[in-house]
N, C-alpha and C positions, 0 to 999 in steps of 0.2 A: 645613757640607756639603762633600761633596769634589767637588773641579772634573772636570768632565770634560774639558777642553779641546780640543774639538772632533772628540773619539772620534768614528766613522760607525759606529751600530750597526744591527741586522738583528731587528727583533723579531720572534717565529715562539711563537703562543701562538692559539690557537682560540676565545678568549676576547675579544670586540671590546673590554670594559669594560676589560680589566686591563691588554692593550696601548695602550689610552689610557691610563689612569692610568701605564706604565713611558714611556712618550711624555712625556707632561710631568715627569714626573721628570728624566729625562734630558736634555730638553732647557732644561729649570728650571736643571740644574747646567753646561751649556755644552756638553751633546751635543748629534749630529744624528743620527736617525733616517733610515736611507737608504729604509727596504721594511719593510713587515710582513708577514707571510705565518700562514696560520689553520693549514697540515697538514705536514708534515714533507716531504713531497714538492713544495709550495711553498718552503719555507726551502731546497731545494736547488737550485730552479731561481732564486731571487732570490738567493743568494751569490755562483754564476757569474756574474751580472751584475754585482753590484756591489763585490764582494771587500769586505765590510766588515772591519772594525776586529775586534770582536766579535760573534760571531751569540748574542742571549740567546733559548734555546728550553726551554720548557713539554716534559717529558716525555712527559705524555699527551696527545696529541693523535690525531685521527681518521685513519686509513689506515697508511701506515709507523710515526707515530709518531716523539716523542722521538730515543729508542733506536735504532729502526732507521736515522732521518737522519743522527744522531750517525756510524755504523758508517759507513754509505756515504760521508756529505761526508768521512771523516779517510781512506777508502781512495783518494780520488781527489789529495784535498788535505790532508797531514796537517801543515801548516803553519798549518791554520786554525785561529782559538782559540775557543771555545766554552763559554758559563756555562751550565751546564742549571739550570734551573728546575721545583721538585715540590711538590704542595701536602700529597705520603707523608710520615707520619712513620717511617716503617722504613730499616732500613739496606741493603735488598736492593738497592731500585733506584739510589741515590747509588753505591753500591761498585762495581755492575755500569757507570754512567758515567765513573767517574774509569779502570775499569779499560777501558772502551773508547777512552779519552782525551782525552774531555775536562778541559779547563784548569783549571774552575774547576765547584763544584755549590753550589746557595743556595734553601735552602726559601722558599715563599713567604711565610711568617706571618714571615720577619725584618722589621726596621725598613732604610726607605726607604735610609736614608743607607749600613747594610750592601750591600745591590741597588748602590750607586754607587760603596764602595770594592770588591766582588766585582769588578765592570766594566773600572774602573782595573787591579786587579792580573792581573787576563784579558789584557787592551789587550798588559801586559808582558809576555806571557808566562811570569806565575809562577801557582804552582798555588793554587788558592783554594778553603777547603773551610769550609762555611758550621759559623763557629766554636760553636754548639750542638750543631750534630752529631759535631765531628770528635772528641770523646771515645767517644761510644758507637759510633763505626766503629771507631775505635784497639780497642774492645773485641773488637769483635765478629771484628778480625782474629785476633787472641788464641786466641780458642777458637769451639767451634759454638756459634752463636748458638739453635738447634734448630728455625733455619728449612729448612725441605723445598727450599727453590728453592735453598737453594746449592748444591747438588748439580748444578746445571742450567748448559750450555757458556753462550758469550754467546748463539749461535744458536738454543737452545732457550729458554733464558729471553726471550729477544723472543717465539717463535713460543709460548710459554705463556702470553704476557701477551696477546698478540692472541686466544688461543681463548677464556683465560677473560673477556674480556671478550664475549663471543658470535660472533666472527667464524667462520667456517664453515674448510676447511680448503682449498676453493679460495678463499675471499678473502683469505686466509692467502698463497696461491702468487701469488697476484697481485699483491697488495701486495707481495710481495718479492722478486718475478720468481721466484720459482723455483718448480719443478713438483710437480703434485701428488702425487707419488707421493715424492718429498725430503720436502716435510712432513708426510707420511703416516708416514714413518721417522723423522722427528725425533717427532713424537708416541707414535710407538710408545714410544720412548727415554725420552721426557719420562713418559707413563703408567707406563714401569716404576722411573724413579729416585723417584717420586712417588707410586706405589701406588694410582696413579687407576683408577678403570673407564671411567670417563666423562667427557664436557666438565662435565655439573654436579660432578664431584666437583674435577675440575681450578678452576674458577669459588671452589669452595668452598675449597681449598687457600689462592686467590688470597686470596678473600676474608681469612681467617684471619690473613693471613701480613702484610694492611694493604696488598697492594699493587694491589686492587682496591678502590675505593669502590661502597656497595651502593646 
C-alpha cells in the first residue's frame, strides 16, 4: 500500500458512505483528513481554511458542483492541487477537468491502493490520469469522438450539465453568480451547438452522451 505520510487532505463528495470509506483509506495509509465538505461551494469555503495538501472532489455534486469548484478554487488559487473524482465512464467530463486544471482525474470503480498513489502524485504536483482511461482520452484527442458536448466552451458545458440535470435557469444564475439573462445566452448557444429545443432534449443529449445518470 502506498504511504501517504502525513498528506492533509480535504474530502468534498455528497456521499456520507464513500467519504468515510476515502477517510479510512487514507488515514489506514498515514493520511490525515483535514475537512469534508458534501457540495462544491463547501469544499471552497473549507480550502480557504485549511489549505490542504490535496482537495480530493466528486465531480457531481449538488449546487456549483465538481466542475464549477474546480474553475473557481484554480481562479483564485491556481497553485492548489486537485484529484477529481467520477463514477462517468465517458471521456467528456475527465477531458473537460484536466483542461480546467486539475492535477490529477481517477474514476471511482479503480482499486483502493490506485485512489492512494493518484493522492501521492497530486500531493507532488505531477499530473495523474486514472491509467484506464488515459488511452481512450489519448483517443479521443485524436479525432471526434461524435459526442455533441464537445462542441460546448468550459462555461456552457457546466451550465448544460446543470440544466440537464433539472436545474431551472435562475438556479443556474445563482449557483454561478451570474445573471439571468448570461445564462439565458449561454443556452441560447448551447441549444444551437446541440440542436436542442428544449431542456428535455438537452437532459436527453446528456443522457446519451453518459454524462447524465437516469
Amino acid at each position: 500500500m502506498t504511504a501517504l505520510n502525513g498528506l492533509r487532505i480535504l474530502l468534498a463528495d455528497d456521499h456520507t458512505v464513500v467519504r468515510m470509506g476515502f477517510r479510512l483509506l487514507i488515514e489506514g495509509a498515514g493520511g490525515s483528513v483535514v475537512a469534508e465538505a458534501s457540495s462544491g461551494e463547501a469544499a471552497l469555503t473549507l480550502h480557504a481554511e485549511h489549505l490542504p495538501d490535496v482537495l480530493v472532489m466528486d465531480v457531481s455534486m449538488p449546487g456549483l458542483g465538481g466542475l464549477g469548484a474546480l474553475e473557481r478554487l484554480l481562479a483564485h488559487r491556481r497553485e492548489a492541487r486537485v484529484l477529481m473524482l467520477s463514477a462517468h465512464e465517458d471521456t467528456q467530463i475527465p477531458s473537460r477537468a484536466l483542461q480546467a486544471g486539475a492535477t490529477g482525474y481517477l474514476s471511482k470503480r479503480a482499486h483502493p491502493d490506485e485512489l492512494l498513489r493518484a493522492i501521492t502524485q497530486v500531493a507532488r504536483g505531477q499530473r495523474y490520469i486514472d491509467p484506464e482511461l488515459a488511452p481512450r482520452l489519448a483517443l479521443a484527442r485524436l479525432g471526434n469522438s461524435g459526442d455533441p458536448a464537445e462542441t460546448l466552451t468550459g462555461r456552457e458545458f457546466n451550465i448544460f450539465l446543470q440544466l440537464a440535470r433539472g436545474q431551472s435557469v435562475a438556479q443556474v444564475a445563482d449557483t454561478l453568480k451570474l445573471s439571468a439573462s448570461t445564462v439565458g445566452t449561454h443556452l441560447y448557444h448551447i441549444k444551437q451547438k446541440l440542436d436542442a429545443g428544449n431542456a428535455a432534449e438537452l437532459a436527453l443529449i446528456a443522457v446519451r452522451s453518459g454524462l447524465v445518470e437516469v
